[in-house]
C-alpha positions as CSV (number, residue, x, y, z in Angstrom):
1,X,109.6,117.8,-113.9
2,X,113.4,116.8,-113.7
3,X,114.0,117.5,-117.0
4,X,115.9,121.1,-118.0
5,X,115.5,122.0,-121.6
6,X,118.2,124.9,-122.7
7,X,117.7,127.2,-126.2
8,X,119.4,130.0,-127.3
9,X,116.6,132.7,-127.3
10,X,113.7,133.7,-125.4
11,X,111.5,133.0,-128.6
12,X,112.3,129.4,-128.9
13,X,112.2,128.6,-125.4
14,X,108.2,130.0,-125.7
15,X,107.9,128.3,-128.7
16,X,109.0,124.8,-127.2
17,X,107.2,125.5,-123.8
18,X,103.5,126.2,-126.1
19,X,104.1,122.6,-128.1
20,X,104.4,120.8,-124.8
21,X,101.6,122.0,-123.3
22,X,99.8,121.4,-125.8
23,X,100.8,118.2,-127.4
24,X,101.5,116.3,-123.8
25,X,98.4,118.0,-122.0
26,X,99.0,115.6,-118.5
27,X,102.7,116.3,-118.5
28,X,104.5,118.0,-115.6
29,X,106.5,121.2,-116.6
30,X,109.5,120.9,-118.1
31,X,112.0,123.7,-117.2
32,X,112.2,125.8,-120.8
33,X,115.3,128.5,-120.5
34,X,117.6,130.2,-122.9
35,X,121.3,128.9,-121.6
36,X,122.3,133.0,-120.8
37,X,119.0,133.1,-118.5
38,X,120.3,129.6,-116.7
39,X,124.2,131.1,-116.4
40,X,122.4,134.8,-115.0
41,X,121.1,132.3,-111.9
42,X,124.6,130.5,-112.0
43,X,126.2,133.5,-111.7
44,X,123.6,135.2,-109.0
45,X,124.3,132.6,-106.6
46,X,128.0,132.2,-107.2
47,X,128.9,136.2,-106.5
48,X,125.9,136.1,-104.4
49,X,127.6,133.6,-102.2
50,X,131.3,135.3,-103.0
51,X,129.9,138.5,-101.4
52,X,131.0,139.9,-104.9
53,X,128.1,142.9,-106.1
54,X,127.5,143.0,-110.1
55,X,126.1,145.5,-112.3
56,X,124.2,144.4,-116.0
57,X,126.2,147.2,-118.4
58,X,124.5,146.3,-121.6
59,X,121.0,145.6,-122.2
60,X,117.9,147.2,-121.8
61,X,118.1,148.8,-118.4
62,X,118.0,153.1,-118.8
63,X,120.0,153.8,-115.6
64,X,123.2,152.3,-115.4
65,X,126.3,153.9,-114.6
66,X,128.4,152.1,-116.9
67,X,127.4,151.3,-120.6
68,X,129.1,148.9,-122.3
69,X,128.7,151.0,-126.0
70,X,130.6,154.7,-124.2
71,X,133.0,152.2,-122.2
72,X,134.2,150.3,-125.2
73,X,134.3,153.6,-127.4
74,X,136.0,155.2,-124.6
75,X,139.2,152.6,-124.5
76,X,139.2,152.9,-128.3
77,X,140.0,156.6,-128.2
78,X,142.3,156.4,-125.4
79,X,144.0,153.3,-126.9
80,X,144.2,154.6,-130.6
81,X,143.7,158.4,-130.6
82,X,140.4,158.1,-132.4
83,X,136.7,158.1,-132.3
84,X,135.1,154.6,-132.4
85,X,132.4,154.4,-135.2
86,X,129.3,152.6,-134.9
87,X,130.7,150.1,-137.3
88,X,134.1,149.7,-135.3
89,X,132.3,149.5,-131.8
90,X,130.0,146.3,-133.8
91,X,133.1,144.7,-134.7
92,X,134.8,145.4,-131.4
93,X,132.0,144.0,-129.2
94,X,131.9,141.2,-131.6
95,X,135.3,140.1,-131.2
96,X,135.0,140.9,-127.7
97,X,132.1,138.1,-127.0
98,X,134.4,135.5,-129.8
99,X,137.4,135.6,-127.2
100,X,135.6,134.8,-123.9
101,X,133.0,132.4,-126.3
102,X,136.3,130.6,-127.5
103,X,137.4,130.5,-123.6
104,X,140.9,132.3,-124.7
105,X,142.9,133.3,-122.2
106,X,142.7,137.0,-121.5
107,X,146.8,137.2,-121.4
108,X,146.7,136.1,-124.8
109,X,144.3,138.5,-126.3
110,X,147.2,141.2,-126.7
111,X,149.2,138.7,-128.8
112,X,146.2,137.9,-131.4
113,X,145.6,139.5,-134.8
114,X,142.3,141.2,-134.5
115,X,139.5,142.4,-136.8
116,X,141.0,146.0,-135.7
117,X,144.1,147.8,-134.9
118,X,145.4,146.5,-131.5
119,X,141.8,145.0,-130.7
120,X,143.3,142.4,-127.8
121,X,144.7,145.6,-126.0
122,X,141.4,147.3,-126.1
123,X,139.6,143.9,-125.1
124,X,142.2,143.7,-121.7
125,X,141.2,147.6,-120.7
126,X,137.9,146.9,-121.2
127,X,137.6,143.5,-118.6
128,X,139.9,145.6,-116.5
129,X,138.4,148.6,-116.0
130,X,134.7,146.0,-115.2
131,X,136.8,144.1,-112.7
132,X,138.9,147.4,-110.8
133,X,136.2,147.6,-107.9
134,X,137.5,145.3,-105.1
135,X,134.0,143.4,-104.5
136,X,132.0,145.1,-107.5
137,X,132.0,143.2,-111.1
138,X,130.5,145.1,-114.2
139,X,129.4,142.1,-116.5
140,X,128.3,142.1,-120.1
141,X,126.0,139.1,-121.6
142,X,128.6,136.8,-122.2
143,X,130.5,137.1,-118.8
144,X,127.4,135.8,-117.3
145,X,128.5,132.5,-119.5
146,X,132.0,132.9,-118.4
147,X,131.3,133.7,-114.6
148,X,129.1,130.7,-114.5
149,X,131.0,127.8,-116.1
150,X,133.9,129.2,-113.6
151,X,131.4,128.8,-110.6
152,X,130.6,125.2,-112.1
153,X,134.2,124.1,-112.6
154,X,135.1,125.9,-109.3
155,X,132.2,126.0,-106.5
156,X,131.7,122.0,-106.1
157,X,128.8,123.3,-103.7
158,X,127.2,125.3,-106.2
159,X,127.4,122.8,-109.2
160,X,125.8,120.1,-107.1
161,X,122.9,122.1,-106.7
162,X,122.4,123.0,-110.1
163,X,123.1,119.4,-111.1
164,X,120.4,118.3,-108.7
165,X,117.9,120.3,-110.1
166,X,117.7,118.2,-113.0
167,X,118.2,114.3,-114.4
168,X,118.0,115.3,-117.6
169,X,119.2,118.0,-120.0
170,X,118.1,118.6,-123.8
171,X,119.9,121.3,-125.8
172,X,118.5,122.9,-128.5
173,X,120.5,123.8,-131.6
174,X,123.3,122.7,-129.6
175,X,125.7,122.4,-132.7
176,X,125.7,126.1,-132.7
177,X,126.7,126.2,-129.2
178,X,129.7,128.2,-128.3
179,X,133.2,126.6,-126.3
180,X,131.8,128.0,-122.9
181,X,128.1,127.3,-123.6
182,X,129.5,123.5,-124.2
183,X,131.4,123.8,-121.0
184,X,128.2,124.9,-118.8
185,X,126.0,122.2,-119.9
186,X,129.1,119.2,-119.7
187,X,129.6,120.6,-116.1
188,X,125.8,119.8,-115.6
189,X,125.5,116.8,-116.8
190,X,129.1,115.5,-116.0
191,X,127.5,113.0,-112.7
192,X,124.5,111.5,-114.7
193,X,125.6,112.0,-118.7
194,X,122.0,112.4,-119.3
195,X,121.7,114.4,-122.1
196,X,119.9,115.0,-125.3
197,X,121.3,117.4,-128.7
């Protein structure tokens, strides 16, 4: 019951949830999450608690009023005079999720050789147009990573809760683990060190 066991999809997290349950019949639950679904409730609390609103702009949702696919073709015709193909828009968001994954400085995306034509610029219009709202954030699936290793390095509070939660921590996969997804989970376990890859 103190232990939290983080995958990287929704699938596997089922997957490892079914074997317990059926292999350790008498055992208490063991918290099964991908790592984006524990950083979502990272992040919840941490804006929740800033007073800061958010809005989901990619995803399944229907209704949003800002999609993260016209936004990011958008900035690439204003920026280069062009339409965005599907193809471009791929390697775009791509590059996109490698820079905050890799925990680069945003200043430094400008200076970087890109998969595309002045991709940094286009990457600094896109987090500032999701940031211009004073107290209103528009967040794509990996600033839900980023917002919530800032609110664990940041918000002592906040991190103490989370690490509370749990004594233990088991990562699946975790050699494919990302810079910031490694940053999350050592922010968890940084009191106890009780931690299994």
């Amino acid at each position: 019951g103190r232990i939290k066991a983080l995958t990287f999809c929704v699938a596997s997290a089922a997957d490892m949830r079914e074997c317990l349950s059926r292999f350790f019949t008498q055992s208490k639950r063991v918290d099964f999450s991908t790592i984006h679904s524990l950083a979502m409730q990272i992040t919840r609390n941490y804006l929740d608690k800033r007073k800061v609103t958010y809005e989901l702009i990619e995803g399944s949702r229907e209704l949003r009023t800002v999609n993260k696919l016209f936004l990011l073709k958008n900035i690439y015709k204003e920026v280069l005079g062009e339409e965005c193909t599907d193809d471009q828009f791929s390697t775009l968001s791509t590059y996109i999720s490698y820079l905050k994954n890799r925990m680069i400085p945003m200043d430094n995306w400008a200076k970087l050789k890109g998969p595309i034509e002045k991709a940094g610029v286009i990457a600094q219009k896109y987090e500032a147009f999701k940031s211009n709202q004073p107290g209103h954030l528009f967040l794509d699936f990996d600033d839900m990573l980023v917002v919530a290793e800032e609110a664990l390095r940041l918000d002592d509070e906040l991190a103490g809760q989370f690490r509370n939660k749990f004594d233990y921590i088991l990562t699946d996969e975790s050699k494919d683990t990302s810079l910031v997804q490694h940053q999350i989970v050592s922010h968890l376990v940084a009191h106890q060190g009780n931690i299994l890859v």
